[in-house]
C-alpha positions as CSV (number, residue, x, y, z in Angstrom):
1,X,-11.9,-19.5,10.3
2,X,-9.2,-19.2,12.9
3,X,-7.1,-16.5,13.7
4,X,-3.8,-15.7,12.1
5,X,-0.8,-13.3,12.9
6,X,2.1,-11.9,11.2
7,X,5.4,-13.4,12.5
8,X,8.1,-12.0,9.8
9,X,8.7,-9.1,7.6
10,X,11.1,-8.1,5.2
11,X,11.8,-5.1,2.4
12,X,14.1,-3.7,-0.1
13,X,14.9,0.2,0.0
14,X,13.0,0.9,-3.1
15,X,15.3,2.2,-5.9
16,X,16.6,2.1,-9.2
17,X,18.4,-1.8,-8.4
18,X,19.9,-2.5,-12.1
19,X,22.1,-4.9,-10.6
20,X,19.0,-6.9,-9.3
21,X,16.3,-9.0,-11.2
22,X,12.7,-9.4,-10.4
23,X,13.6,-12.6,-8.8
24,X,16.5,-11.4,-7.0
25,X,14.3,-8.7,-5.8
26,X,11.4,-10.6,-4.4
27,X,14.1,-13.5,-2.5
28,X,16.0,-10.5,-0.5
29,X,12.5,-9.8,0.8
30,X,11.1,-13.4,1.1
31,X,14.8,-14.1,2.9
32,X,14.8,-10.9,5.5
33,X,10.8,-11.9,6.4
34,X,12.2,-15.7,7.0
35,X,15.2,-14.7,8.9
36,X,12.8,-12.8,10.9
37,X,10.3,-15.0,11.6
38,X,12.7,-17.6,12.4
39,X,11.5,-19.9,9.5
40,X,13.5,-21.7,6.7
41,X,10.0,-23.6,4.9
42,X,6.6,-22.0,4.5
43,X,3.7,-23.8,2.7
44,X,2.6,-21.1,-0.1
45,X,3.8,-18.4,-1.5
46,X,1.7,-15.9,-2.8
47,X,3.3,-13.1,-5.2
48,X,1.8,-9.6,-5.4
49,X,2.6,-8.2,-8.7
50,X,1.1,-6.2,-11.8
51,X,3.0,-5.6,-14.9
52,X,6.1,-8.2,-15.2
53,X,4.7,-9.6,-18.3
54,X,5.4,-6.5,-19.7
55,X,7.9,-4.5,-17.8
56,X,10.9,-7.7,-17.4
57,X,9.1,-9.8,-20.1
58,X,8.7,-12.6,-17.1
59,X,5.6,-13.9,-16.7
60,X,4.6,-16.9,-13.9
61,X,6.0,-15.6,-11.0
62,X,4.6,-18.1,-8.5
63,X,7.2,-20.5,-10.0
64,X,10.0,-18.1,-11.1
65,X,10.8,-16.8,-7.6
66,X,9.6,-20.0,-5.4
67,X,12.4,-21.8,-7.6
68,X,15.0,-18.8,-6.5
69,X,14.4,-19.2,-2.5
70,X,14.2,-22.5,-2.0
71,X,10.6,-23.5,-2.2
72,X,10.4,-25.9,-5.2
73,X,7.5,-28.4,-4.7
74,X,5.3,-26.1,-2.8
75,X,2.4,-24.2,-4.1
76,X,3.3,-20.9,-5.6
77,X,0.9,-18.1,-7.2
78,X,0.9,-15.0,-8.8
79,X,-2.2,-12.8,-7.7
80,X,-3.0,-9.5,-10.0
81,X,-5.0,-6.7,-9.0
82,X,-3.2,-3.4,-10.7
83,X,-1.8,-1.2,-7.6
84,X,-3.7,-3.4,-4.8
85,X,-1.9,-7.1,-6.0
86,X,0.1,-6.3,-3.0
87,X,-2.3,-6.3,-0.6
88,X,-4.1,-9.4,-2.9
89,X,-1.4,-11.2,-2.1
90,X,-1.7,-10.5,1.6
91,X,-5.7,-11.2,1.2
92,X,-4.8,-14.6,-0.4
93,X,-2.3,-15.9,2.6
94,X,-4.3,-14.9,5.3
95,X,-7.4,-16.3,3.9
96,X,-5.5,-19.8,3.4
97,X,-3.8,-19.9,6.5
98,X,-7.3,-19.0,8.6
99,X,-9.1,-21.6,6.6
100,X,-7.1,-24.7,8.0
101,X,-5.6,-26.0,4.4
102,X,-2.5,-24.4,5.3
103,X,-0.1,-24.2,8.6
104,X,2.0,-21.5,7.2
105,X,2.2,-18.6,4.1
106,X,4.7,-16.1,2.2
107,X,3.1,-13.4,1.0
108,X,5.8,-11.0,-1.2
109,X,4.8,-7.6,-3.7
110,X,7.1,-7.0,-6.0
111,X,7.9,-4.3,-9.0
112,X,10.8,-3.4,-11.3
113,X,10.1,-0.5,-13.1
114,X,12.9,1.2,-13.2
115,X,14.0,-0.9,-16.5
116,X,11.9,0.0,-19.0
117,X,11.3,3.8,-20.3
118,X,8.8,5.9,-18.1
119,X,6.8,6.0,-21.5
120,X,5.9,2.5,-21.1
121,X,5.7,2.7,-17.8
122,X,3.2,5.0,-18.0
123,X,1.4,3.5,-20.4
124,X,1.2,0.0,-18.0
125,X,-0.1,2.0,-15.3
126,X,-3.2,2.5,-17.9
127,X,-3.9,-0.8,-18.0
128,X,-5.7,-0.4,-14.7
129,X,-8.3,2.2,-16.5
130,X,-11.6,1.1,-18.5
131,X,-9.7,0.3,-21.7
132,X,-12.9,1.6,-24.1
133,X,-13.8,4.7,-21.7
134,X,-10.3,5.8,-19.8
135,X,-7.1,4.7,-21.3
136,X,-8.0,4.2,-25.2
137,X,-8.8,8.2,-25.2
138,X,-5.2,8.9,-23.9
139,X,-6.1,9.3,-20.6
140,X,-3.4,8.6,-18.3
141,X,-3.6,7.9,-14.8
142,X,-2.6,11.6,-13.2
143,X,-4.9,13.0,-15.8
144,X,-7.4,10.7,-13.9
145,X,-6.7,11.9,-10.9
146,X,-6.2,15.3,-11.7
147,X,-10.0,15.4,-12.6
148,X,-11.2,13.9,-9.8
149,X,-9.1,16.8,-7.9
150,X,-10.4,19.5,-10.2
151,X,-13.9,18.4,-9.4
152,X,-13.0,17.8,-5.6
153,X,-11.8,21.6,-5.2
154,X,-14.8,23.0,-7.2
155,X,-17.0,21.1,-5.2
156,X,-15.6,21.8,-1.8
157,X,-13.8,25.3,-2.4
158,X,-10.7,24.4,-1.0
159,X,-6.7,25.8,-2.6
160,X,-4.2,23.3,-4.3
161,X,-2.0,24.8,-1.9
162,X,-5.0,22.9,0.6
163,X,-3.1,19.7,0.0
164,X,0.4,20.4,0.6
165,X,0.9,19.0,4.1
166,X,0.5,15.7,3.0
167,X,3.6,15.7,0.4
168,X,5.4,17.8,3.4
169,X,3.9,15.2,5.9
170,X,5.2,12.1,3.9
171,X,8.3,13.5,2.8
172,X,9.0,14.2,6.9
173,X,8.9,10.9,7.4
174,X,10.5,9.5,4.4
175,X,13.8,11.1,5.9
176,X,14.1,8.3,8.6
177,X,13.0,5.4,6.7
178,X,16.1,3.8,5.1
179,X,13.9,1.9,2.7
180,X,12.3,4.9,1.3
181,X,13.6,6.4,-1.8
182,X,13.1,9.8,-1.0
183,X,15.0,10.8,2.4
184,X,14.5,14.9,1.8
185,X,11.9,17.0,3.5
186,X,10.0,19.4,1.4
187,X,8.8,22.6,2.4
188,X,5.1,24.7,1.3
189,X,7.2,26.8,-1.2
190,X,8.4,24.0,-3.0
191,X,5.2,22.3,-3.2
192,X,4.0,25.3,-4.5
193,X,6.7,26.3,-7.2
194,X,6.7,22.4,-8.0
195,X,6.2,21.8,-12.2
196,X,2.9,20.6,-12.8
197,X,1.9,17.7,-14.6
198,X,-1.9,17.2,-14.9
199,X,-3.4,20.7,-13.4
200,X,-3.8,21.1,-10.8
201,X,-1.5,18.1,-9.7
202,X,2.4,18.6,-9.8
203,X,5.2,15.9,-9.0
204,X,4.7,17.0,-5.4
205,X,1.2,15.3,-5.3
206,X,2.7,12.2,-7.2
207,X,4.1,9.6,-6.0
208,X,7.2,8.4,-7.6
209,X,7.9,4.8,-9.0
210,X,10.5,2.8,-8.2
211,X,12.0,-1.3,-7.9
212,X,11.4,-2.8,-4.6
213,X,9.9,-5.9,-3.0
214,X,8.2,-6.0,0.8
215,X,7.3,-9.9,2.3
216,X,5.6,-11.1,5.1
217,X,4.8,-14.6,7.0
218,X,1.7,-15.9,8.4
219,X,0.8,-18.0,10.5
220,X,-2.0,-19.6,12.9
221,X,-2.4,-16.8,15.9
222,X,-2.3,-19.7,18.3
223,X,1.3,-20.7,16.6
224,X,2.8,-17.2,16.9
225,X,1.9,-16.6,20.7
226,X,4.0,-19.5,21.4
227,X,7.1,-17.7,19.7
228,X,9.2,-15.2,21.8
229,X,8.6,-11.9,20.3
230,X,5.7,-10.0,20.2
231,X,2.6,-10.5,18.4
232,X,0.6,-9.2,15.4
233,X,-2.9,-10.1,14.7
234,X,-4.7,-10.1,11.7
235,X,-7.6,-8.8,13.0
236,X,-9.6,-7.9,10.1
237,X,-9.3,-8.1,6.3
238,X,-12.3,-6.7,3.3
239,X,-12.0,-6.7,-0.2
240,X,-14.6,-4.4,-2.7
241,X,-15.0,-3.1,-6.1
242,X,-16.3,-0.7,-8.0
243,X,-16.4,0.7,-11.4
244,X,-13.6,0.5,-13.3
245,X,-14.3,3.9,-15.2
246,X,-14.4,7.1,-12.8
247,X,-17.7,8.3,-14.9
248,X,-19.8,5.3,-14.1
249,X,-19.9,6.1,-10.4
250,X,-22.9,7.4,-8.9
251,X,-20.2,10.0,-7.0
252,X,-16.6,10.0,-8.8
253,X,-15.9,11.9,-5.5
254,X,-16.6,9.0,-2.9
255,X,-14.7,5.4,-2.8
256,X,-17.6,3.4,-2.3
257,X,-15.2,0.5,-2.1
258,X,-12.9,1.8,0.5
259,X,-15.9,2.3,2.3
260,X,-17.0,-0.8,1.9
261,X,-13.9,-2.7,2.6
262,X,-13.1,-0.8,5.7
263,X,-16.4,-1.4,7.2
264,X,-15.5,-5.0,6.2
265,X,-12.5,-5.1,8.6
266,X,-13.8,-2.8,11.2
267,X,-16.7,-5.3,11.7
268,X,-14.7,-8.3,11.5
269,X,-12.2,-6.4,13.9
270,X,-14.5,-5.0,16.4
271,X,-13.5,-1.5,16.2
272,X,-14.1,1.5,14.9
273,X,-11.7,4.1,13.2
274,X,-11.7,6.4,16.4
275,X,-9.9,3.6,17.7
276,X,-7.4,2.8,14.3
277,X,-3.8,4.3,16.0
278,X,-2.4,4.8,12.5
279,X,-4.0,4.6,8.6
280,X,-1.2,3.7,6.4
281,X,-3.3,5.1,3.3
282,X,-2.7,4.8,-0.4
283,X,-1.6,8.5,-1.1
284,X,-0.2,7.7,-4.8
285,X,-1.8,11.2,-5.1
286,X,-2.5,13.6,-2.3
287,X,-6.5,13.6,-4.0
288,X,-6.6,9.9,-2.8
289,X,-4.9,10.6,-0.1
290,X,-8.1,12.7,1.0
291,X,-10.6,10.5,-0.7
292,X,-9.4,7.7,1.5
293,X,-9.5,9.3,5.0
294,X,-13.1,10.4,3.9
295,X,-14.5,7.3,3.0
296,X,-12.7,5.4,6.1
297,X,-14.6,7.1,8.3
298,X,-11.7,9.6,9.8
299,X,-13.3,12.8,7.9
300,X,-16.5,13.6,6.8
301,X,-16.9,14.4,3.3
302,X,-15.3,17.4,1.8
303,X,-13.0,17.9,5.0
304,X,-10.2,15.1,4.4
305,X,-7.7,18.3,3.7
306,X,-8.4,19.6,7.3
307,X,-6.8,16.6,8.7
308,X,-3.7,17.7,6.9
309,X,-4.2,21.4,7.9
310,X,-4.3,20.7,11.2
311,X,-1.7,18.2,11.5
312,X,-3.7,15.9,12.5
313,X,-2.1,13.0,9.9
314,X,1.8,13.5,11.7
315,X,2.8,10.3,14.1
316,X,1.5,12.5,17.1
317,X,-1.6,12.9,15.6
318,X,-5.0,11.7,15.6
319,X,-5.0,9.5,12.7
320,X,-1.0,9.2,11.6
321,X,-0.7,8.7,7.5
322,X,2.4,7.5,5.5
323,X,4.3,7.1,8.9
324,X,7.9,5.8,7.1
325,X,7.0,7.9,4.1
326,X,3.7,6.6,2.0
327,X,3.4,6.0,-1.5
328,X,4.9,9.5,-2.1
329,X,8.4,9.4,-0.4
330,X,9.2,5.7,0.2
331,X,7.7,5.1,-3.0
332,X,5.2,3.3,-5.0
333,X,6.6,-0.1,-7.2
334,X,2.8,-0.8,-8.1
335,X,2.8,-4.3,-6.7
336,X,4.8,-4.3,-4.1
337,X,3.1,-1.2,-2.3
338,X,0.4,-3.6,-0.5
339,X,3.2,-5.2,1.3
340,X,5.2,-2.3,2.2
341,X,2.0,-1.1,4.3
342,X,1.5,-4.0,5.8
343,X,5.5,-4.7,6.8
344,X,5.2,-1.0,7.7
345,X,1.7,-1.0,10.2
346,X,3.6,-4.4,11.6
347,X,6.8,-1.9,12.2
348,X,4.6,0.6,14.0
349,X,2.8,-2.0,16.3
350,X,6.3,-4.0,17.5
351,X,7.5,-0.3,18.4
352,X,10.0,-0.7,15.8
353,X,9.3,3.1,13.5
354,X,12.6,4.9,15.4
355,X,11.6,8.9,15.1
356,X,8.5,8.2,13.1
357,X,6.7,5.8,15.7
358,X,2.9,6.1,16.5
359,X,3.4,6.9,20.4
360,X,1.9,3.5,22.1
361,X,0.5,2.2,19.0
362,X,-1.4,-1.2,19.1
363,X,-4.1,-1.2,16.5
364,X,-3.1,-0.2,12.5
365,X,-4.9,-0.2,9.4
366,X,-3.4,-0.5,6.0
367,X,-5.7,0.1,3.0
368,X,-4.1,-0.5,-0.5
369,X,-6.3,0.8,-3.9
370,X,-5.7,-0.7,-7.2
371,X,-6.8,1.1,-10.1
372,X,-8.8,4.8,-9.8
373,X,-10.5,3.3,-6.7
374,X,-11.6,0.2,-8.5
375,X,-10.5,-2.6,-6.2
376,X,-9.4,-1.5,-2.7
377,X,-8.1,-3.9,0.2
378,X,-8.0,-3.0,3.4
379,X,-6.0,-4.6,6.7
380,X,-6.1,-4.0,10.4
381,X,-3.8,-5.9,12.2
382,X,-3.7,-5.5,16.6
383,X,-0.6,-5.9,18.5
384,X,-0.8,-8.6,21.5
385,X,1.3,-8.1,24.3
């Protein structure tokens, strides 16, 4: 396998865009990560998405939106994988570019949600539970979560109130990311007096939904130190599963396959996470938030909050989270998320974050869960000066 680099990115501020398809959508990202990487052709395009068949009524994507930019006659493929299609996506083009069968790749998330009532939207989102176990009982996805929190606090004896800086961390840094959808701080009272939807998690420890589209192009490493700007390195990429169901887990408090994919890219990588500069986690709830830093390797178990405590997750900190906002204040348009991390860690490592930026930051990680934990992906990608 040879190496590959990133060598263009490109986003949409995630929002409610009814003046803007799906299609629409996807090509003003696939466009800005072109313009960027100095590119008019790529060879594939992979498309990160989970619920257009439902939510726009649009199904085959690969062809819909490679027919809107300009890329008929190439290869074009939709890639599913609930919240982590994103990073599947991502996954897909690196693999195809490092194997030699292609000289170039698109990868693109992208979501509109905003269209259809939250009822349905909600319901989708359950699609990524066990249908027989999870969703068919009228579980939703924050009642899922909410029960891993429950169990997480009675287990470790920590306060709701335990998990506030990471809303008030992401929200922070949401405020100078013109992509997010949420530019407002929020302070510990309001995270505290917020209404609550699942006990114990309120719409502070929820991220919010949204429309948007993130893109990025890849290409052979060799091909990209050539180019005149700097360069980003794929350095390591692991895929893993586990139950689908939260009960069938031999610890519904561990995510065996964040563990597993991490150590997947740490190995292939080299590194370890003492040496990660910033963890651009999936914090769709501040739960996961924790769950993830644990089973990464940044926290032992039980003890993610502390990071948060101590400030430990801000830019300046020891392991920086949601750096331009996360999932909770920039937003979280269930495929497209994956690709906002990655155009987002590839921000960070040009020096490109404005008031958010990881001080001298040349090694990121971007780790993006679909489902309850069910099928995690996770990125590190090195700046080469």
């Amino acid at each position: 396998m040879r190496p590959v680099a990133v060598i263009g990115i490109g986003q949409v501020k995630i929002d409610e865009h009814w003046d803007l398809s799906l299609k629409e959508l996807a090509g003003n990202a696939v466009f800005a990560a072109m313009q960027d990487a100095g590119r008019a052709r790529v060879d594939s395009l992979f498309v990160g998405n989970m619920m257009s068949g439902s939510a726009n009524r649009q199904q085959h994507l690969g062809s819909y939106i490679a027919d809107w930019v300009g890329l008929r006659m190439h290869e074009a493929i939709r890639i599913e994988a609930a919240c982590s299609s994103g990073a599947a996506a991502f996954r897909s083009a690196v693999m195809a570019v490092a194997s030699g069968q292609l000289d170039s790749a698109l990868a693109v998330g992208v979501e509109k949600m905003t269209d259809s009532p939250i009822a349905e939207i909600t319901t989708e989102l359950a699609t990524a539970a066990d249908a027989d176990y999870e969703s068919d009982m009228g579980t939703s996805f924050v009642a899922l979560n909410a029960l891993v929190m429950q169990r997480y606090i009675y287990e470790y004896g920590w306060k709701h109130a335990d998990f506030a800086n990471f809303s008030i961390n992401a929200h922070a840094n949401g405020v100078y990311n013109p992509f997010a959808r949420f530019n407002s701080p929020i302070t510990l009272d309001a995270f505290e007096k917020a209404h609550v939807v699942a006990d114990p998690i309120n719409i502070l420890d929820a991220s919010p939904v949204g429309d948007g589209a993130a893109a990025a192009v890849i290409v052979p490493l060799e091909e990209a130190r050539s180019l005149n700007h700097t360069c980003i390195r794929v350095a390591g990429s692991g895929a893993a599963t586990d139950t689908i169901a939260i009960h069938n887990r031999s610890n519904p408090l561990w995510l065996k396959a964040a563990e597993l994919s991490s150590k997947q890219a740490y190995n292939q990588a080299g590194l370890s996470p003492v040496e990660i500069d910033l963890f651009e986690a999936h914090d769709a709830f501040t739960i996961m938030a924790t769950l993830s830093l644990e089973a990464c390797g940044f926290a032992e178990p039980g003890q993610g909050p502390r990071l948060a405590i101590e400030n430990q997750i801000i830019p300046a900190g020891r392991i920086p989270i949601s750096t331009r906002g996360g999932l909770k204040a920039r937003g979280h348009p269930v495929g497209a998320t994956g690709m906002y991390q990655i155009v987002e860690v590839v921000q960070q490592l040009r020096h490109e974050a404005g008031e958010t930026q990881v001080p001298d930051a040349r090694v990121g990680m971007a780790q993006n869960i679909g489902g309850s934990g069910s099928n995690i992906i996770t990125h590190i990608l090195v700046r080469e000066d």
